[in-house]
Residue frames as qw, qx, qy, qz and C-alpha x, y, z in Angstrom:
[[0.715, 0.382, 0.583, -0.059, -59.84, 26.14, 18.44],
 [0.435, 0.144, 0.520, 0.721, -59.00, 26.28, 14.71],
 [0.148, 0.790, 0.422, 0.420, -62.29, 28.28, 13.83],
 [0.392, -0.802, -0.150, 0.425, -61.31, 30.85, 16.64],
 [0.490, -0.387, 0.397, 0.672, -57.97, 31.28, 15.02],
 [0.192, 0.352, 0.619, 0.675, -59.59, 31.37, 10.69],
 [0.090, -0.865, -0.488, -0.076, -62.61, 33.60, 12.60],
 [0.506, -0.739, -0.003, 0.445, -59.78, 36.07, 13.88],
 [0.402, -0.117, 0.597, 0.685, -58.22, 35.98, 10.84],
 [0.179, 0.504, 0.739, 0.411, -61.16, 36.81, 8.75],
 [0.331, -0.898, -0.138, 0.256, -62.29, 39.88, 11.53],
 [0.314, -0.680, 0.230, 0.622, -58.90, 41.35, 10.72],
 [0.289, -0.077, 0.651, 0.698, -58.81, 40.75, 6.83],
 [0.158, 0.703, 0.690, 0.069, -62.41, 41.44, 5.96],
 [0.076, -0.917, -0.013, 0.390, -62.07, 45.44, 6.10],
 [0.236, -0.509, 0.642, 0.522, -59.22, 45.26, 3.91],
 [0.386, 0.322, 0.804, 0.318, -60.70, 42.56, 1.53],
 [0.236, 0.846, 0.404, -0.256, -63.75, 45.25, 1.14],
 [0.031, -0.782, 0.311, 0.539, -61.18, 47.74, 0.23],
 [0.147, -0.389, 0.712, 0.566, -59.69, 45.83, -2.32],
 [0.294, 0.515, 0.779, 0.204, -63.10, 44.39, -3.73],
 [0.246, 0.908, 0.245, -0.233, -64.29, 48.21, -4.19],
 [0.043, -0.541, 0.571, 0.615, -60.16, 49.39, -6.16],
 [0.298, -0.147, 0.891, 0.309, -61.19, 45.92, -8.31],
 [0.142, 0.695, 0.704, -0.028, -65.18, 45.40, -8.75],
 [0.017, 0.106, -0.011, -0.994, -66.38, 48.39, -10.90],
 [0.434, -0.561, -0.374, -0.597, -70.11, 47.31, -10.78],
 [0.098, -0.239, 0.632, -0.730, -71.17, 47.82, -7.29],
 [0.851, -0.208, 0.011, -0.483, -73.71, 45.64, -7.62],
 [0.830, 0.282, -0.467, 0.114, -71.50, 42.97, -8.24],
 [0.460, 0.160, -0.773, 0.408, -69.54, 44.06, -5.47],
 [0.458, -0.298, 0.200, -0.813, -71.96, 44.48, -2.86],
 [0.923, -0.011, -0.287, -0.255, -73.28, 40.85, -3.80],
 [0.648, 0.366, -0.535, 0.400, -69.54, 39.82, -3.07],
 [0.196, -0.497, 0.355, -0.767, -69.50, 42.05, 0.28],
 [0.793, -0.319, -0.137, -0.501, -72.80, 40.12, 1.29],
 [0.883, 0.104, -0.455, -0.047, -71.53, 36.79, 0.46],
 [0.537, 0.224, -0.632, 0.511, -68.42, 37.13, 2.44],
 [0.367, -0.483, 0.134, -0.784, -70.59, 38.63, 5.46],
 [0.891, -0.109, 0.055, -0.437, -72.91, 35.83, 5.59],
 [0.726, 0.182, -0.610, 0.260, -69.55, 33.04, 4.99],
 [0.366, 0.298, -0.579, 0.665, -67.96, 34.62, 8.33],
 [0.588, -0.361, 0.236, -0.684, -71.43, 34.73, 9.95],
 [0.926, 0.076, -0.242, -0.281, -71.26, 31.20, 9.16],
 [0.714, 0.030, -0.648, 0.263, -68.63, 30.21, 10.67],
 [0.282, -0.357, 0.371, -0.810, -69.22, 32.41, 13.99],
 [0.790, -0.022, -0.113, -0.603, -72.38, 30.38, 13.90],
 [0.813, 0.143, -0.561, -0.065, -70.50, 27.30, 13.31],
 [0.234, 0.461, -0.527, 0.674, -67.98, 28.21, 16.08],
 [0.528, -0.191, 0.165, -0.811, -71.24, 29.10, 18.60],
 [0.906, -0.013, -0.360, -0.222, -72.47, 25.27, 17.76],
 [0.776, 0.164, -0.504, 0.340, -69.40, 23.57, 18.81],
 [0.163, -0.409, 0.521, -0.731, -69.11, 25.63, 21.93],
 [0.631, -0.158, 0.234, -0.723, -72.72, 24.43, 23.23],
 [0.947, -0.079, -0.262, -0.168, -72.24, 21.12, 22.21],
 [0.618, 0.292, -0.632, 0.364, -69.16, 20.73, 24.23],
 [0.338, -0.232, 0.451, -0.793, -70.66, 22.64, 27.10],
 [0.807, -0.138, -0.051, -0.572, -73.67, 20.30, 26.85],
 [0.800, 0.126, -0.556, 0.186, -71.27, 17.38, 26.70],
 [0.318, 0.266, -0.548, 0.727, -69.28, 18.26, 29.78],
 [0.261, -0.006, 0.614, -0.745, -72.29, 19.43, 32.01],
 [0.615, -0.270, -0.588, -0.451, -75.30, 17.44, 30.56],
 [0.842, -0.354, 0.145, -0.379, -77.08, 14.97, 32.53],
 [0.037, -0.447, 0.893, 0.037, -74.43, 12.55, 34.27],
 [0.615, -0.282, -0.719, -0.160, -74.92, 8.41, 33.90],
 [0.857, -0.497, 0.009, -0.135, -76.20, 6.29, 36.57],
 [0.781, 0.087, -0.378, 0.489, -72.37, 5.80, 37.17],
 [0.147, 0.408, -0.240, 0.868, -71.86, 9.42, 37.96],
 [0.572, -0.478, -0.431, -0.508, -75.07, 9.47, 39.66],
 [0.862, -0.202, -0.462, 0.053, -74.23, 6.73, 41.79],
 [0.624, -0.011, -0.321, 0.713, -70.62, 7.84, 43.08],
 [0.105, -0.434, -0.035, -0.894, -71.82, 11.85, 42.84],
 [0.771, -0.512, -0.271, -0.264, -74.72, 10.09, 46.22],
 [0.884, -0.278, -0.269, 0.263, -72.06, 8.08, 48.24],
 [0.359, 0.183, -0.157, 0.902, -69.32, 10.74, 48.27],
 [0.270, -0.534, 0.061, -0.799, -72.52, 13.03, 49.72],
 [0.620, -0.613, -0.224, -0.435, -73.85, 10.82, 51.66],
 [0.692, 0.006, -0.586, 0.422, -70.92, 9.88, 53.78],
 [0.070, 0.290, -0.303, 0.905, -70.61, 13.08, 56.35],
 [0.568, -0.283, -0.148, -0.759, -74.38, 12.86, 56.70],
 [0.898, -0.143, -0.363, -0.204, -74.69, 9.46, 57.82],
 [0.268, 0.251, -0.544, 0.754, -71.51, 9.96, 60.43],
 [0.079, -0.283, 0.310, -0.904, -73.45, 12.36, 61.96],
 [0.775, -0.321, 0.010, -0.545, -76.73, 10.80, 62.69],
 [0.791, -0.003, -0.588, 0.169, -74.71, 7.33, 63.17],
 [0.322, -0.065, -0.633, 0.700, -72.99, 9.09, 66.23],
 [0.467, -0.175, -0.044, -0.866, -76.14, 10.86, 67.16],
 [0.881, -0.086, -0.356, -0.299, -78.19, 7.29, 67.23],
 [0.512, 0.233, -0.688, 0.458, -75.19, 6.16, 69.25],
 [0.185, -0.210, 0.410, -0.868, -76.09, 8.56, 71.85],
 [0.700, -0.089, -0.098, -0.701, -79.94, 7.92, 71.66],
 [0.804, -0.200, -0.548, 0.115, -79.10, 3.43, 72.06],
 [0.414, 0.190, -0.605, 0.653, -77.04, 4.47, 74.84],
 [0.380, -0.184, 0.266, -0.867, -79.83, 6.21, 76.46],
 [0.810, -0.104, -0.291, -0.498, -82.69, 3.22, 75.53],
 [0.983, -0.093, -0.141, 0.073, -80.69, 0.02, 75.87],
 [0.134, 0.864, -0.465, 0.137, -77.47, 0.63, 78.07],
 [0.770, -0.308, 0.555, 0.063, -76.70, -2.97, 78.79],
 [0.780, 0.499, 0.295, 0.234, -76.24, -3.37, 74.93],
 [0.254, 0.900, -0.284, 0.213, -74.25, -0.12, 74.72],
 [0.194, -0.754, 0.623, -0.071, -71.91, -1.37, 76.99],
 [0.900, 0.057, 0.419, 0.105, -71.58, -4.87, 75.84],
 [0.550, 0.816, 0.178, 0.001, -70.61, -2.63, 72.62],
 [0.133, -0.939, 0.273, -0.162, -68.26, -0.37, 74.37],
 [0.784, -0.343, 0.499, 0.134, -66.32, -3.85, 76.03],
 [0.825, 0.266, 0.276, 0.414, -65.45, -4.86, 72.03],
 [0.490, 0.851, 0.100, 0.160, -64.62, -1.56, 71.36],
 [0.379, -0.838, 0.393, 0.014, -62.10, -1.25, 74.28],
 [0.864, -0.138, 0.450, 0.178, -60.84, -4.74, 72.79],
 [0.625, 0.779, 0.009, 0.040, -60.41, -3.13, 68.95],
 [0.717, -0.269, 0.018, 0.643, -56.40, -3.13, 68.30],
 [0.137, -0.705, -0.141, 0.682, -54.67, -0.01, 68.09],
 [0.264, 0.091, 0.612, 0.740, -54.25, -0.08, 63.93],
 [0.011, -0.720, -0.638, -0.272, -57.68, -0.72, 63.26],
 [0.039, -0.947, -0.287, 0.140, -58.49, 2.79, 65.46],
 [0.035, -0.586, 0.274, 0.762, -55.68, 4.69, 63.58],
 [0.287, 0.390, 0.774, 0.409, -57.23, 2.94, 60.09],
 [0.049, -0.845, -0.528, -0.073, -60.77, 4.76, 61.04],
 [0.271, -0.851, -0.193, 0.407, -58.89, 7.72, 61.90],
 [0.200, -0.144, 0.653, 0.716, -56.78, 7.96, 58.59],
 [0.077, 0.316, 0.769, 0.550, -60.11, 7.06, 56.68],
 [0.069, -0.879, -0.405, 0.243, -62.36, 10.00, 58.96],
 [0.212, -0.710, 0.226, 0.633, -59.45, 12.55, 58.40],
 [0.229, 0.073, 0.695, 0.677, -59.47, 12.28, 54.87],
 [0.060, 0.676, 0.693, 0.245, -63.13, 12.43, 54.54],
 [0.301, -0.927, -0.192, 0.117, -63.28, 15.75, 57.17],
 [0.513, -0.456, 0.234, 0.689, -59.43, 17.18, 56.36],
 [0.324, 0.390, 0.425, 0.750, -59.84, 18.77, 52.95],
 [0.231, -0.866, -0.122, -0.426, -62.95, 21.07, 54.23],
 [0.521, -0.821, -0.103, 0.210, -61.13, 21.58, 57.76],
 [0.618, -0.154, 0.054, 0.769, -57.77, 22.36, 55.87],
 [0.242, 0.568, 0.411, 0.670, -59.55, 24.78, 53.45],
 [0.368, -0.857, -0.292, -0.214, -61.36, 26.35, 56.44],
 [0.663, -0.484, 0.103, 0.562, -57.67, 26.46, 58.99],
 [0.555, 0.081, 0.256, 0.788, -56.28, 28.45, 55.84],
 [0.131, -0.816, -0.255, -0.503, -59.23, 31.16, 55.57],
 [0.590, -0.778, -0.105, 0.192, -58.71, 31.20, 59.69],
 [0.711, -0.272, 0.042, 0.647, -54.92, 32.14, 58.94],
 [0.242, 0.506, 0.347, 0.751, -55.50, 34.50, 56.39],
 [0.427, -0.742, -0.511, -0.082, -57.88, 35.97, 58.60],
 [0.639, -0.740, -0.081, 0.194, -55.54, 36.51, 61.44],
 [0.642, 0.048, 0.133, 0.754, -52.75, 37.80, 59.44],
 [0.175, 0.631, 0.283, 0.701, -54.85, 40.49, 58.29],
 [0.463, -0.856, -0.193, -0.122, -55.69, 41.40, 61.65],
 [0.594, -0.741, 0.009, 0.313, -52.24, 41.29, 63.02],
 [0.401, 0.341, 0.194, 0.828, -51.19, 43.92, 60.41],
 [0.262, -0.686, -0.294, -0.611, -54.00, 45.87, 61.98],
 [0.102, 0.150, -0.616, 0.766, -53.36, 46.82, 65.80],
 [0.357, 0.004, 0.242, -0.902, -56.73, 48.03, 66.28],
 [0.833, 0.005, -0.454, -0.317, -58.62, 44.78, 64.59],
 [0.687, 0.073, -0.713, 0.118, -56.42, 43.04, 67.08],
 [0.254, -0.330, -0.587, 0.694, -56.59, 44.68, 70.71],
 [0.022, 0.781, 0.620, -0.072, -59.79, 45.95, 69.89],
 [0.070, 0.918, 0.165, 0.352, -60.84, 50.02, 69.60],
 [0.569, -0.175, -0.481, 0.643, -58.76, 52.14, 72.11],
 [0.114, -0.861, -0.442, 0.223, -59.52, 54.87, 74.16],
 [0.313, 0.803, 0.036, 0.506, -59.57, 58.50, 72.48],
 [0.537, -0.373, -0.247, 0.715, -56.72, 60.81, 73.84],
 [0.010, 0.965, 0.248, 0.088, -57.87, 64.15, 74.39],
 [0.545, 0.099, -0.076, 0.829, -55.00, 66.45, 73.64],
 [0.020, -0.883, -0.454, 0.122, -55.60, 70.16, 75.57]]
Protein backbone atom coordinates (compact mmCIF):
# COMPACT_ATOMS: atom_id res chain seq x y z
CA UNK A 1 0.00 0.00 0.00
CA UNK A 2 1.06 3.65 -0.47
CA UNK A 3 0.71 4.47 3.38
CA UNK A 4 2.98 1.35 4.11
CA UNK A 5 5.56 2.74 1.79
CA UNK A 6 5.14 7.10 3.25
CA UNK A 7 4.81 5.12 6.94
CA UNK A 8 8.32 3.44 6.19
CA UNK A 9 9.56 6.39 5.00
CA UNK A 10 8.65 8.51 7.89
CA UNK A 11 10.03 5.47 10.58
CA UNK A 12 13.35 5.94 8.84
CA UNK A 13 13.39 9.87 8.52
CA UNK A 14 11.82 10.83 11.80
CA UNK A 15 15.14 10.24 13.99
CA UNK A 16 17.00 12.30 11.69
CA UNK A 17 14.27 15.03 11.27
CA UNK A 18 14.54 15.27 15.34
CA UNK A 19 18.17 15.77 14.87
CA UNK A 20 17.89 18.44 12.60
CA UNK A 21 14.84 20.17 14.44
CA UNK A 22 17.14 20.26 17.73
CA UNK A 23 20.83 21.88 15.27
CA UNK A 24 17.74 24.45 14.01
CA UNK A 25 14.94 25.14 16.84
CA UNK A 26 16.79 27.01 19.68
CA UNK A 27 13.64 27.19 21.95
CA UNK A 28 12.98 23.72 23.00
CA UNK A 29 9.76 24.42 23.68
CA UNK A 30 9.10 25.21 20.31
CA UNK A 31 10.83 22.25 19.35
CA UNK A 32 9.36 19.73 21.44
CA UNK A 33 5.84 21.13 20.28
CA UNK A 34 7.24 20.34 16.68
CA UNK A 35 8.62 16.76 17.92
CA UNK A 36 4.96 16.13 19.31
CA UNK A 37 3.24 17.26 16.28
CA UNK A 38 5.18 15.11 13.99
CA UNK A 39 4.67 12.05 16.53
CA UNK A 40 1.05 12.34 16.63
CA UNK A 41 0.99 13.08 12.28
CA UNK A 42 2.82 9.51 11.91
CA UNK A 43 0.58 8.06 14.66
CA UNK A 44 -1.98 9.23 12.38
CA UNK A 45 -1.31 7.70 9.65
CA UNK A 46 -0.35 4.19 11.38
CA UNK A 47 -3.86 4.67 12.62
CA UNK A 48 -5.05 5.50 9.26
CA UNK A 49 -3.11 2.52 7.75
CA UNK A 50 -4.71 0.08 10.80
CA UNK A 51 -8.36 1.40 9.43
CA UNK A 52 -7.93 0.39 5.94
CA UNK A 53 -6.50 -2.95 6.89
CA UNK A 54 -9.81 -3.92 8.96
CA UNK A 55 -11.97 -2.57 6.57
CA UNK A 56 -10.62 -4.69 3.85
CA UNK A 57 -10.39 -7.67 6.13
CA UNK A 58 -14.04 -7.02 7.06
CA UNK A 59 -14.83 -6.67 3.38
CA UNK A 60 -13.28 -9.92 2.27
CA UNK A 61 -14.48 -12.11 5.30
CA UNK A 62 -17.71 -10.30 6.48
CA UNK A 63 -20.95 -11.90 6.31
CA UNK A 64 -21.42 -13.49 2.68
CA UNK A 65 -24.91 -12.64 0.53
CA UNK A 66 -27.67 -15.00 0.16
CA UNK A 67 -25.77 -15.73 -3.18
CA UNK A 68 -22.72 -16.94 -1.38
CA UNK A 69 -24.85 -18.47 1.14
CA UNK A 70 -26.72 -20.33 -1.27
CA UNK A 71 -23.79 -21.91 -3.47
CA UNK A 72 -21.37 -22.05 -0.05
CA UNK A 73 -24.92 -25.07 1.06
CA UNK A 74 -25.10 -26.98 -2.34
CA UNK A 75 -21.35 -27.45 -2.86
CA UNK A 76 -21.69 -28.98 1.02
CA UNK A 77 -24.46 -30.59 0.66
CA UNK A 78 -23.64 -32.74 -2.29
CA UNK A 79 -21.25 -35.66 -0.64
CA UNK A 80 -23.78 -35.80 2.19
CA UNK A 81 -26.75 -36.52 0.31
CA UNK A 82 -24.72 -39.33 -1.96
CA UNK A 83 -24.21 -41.01 1.00
CA UNK A 84 -27.53 -41.39 2.60
CA UNK A 85 -29.05 -41.59 -1.14
CA UNK A 86 -26.98 -44.91 -1.50
CA UNK A 87 -27.65 -45.88 2.04
CA UNK A 88 -31.69 -45.45 1.46
CA UNK A 89 -30.98 -47.48 -1.66
CA UNK A 90 -29.96 -50.28 0.45
CA UNK A 91 -32.80 -49.83 3.09
CA UNK A 92 -35.83 -49.78 -0.34
CA UNK A 93 -34.09 -52.75 -1.41
CA UNK A 94 -34.63 -54.42 1.82
CA UNK A 95 -38.61 -53.02 2.26
CA UNK A 96 -39.93 -53.10 -1.29
CA UNK A 97 -37.73 -55.51 -3.52
CA UNK A 98 -40.15 -55.87 -6.36
CA UNK A 99 -39.72 -52.02 -6.86
CA UNK A 100 -35.94 -52.27 -6.42
CA UNK A 101 -35.75 -54.50 -9.10
CA UNK A 102 -38.14 -52.98 -11.48
CA UNK A 103 -35.42 -50.09 -10.77
CA UNK A 104 -32.42 -52.19 -11.28
CA UNK A 105 -34.14 -53.55 -15.00
CA UNK A 106 -33.93 -49.51 -16.19
CA UNK A 107 -30.76 -49.25 -14.79
CA UNK A 108 -29.32 -52.30 -16.67
CA UNK A 109 -31.09 -50.50 -19.76
CA UNK A 110 -29.12 -46.89 -19.01
CA UNK A 111 -26.59 -46.45 -22.15
CA UNK A 112 -23.06 -46.67 -21.58
CA UNK A 113 -22.37 -42.55 -21.85
CA UNK A 114 -24.89 -41.64 -19.51
CA UNK A 115 -22.91 -44.17 -16.78
CA UNK A 116 -19.48 -42.65 -17.77
CA UNK A 117 -21.39 -38.92 -17.53
CA UNK A 118 -22.26 -39.89 -13.64
CA UNK A 119 -18.89 -41.16 -13.33
CA UNK A 120 -17.02 -38.00 -14.74
CA UNK A 121 -19.54 -35.84 -12.62
CA UNK A 122 -18.90 -38.32 -9.11
CA UNK A 123 -15.05 -38.19 -9.82
CA UNK A 124 -14.86 -34.66 -9.87
CA UNK A 125 -16.95 -34.17 -6.88
CA UNK A 126 -14.76 -37.13 -4.80
CA UNK A 127 -11.19 -36.67 -6.92
CA UNK A 128 -9.80 -33.44 -5.52
CA UNK A 129 -10.06 -34.82 -1.70
CA UNK A 130 -8.96 -38.46 -2.91
CA UNK A 131 -6.07 -36.85 -5.03
CA UNK A 132 -4.99 -34.62 -2.07
CA UNK A 133 -5.23 -37.67 0.24
CA UNK A 134 -3.18 -40.40 -2.68
CA UNK A 135 -0.40 -37.56 -2.46
CA UNK A 136 -0.06 -37.44 1.54
CA UNK A 137 -0.19 -41.55 1.04
CA UNK A 138 2.95 -41.11 -1.34
CA UNK A 139 4.74 -38.80 0.63
CA UNK A 140 4.17 -41.04 3.35
CA UNK A 141 5.69 -44.03 1.76
CA UNK A 142 8.65 -42.34 0.41
CA UNK A 143 9.60 -41.38 3.75
CA UNK A 144 9.40 -44.78 4.88
CA UNK A 145 11.27 -46.29 2.05
CA UNK A 146 14.26 -44.04 2.92
CA UNK A 147 13.89 -45.68 6.28
CA UNK A 148 14.57 -49.61 6.26
CA UNK A 149 13.39 -50.05 9.64
CA UNK A 150 9.90 -47.92 9.18
CA UNK A 151 9.59 -50.31 6.30
CA UNK A 152 10.34 -54.08 7.34
CA UNK A 153 9.47 -53.26 10.67
CA UNK A 154 12.03 -53.36 14.01
CA UNK A 155 14.67 -56.19 13.60
CA UNK A 156 16.09 -58.48 15.82
CA UNK A 157 19.09 -57.21 18.14
CA UNK A 158 22.49 -58.96 17.28
CA UNK A 159 24.33 -59.81 20.23
CA UNK A 160 27.97 -59.47 19.40
CA UNK A 161 30.27 -61.76 22.10
Amino acid sequence: MAITAVLDAIGGILPRLFTVIDALVTDRDAAEKLKAELKRQAMDLDHAEQMAIYAQFAAEFGKPGLANQIADGLNRFVRPIMTYGTIGLFAFMCFNPERYRAMAENAAITPAWLWALLATVIGFWFGGRALKDWGQFVAQRGAQAADPIAWHGPRAPVYKQ
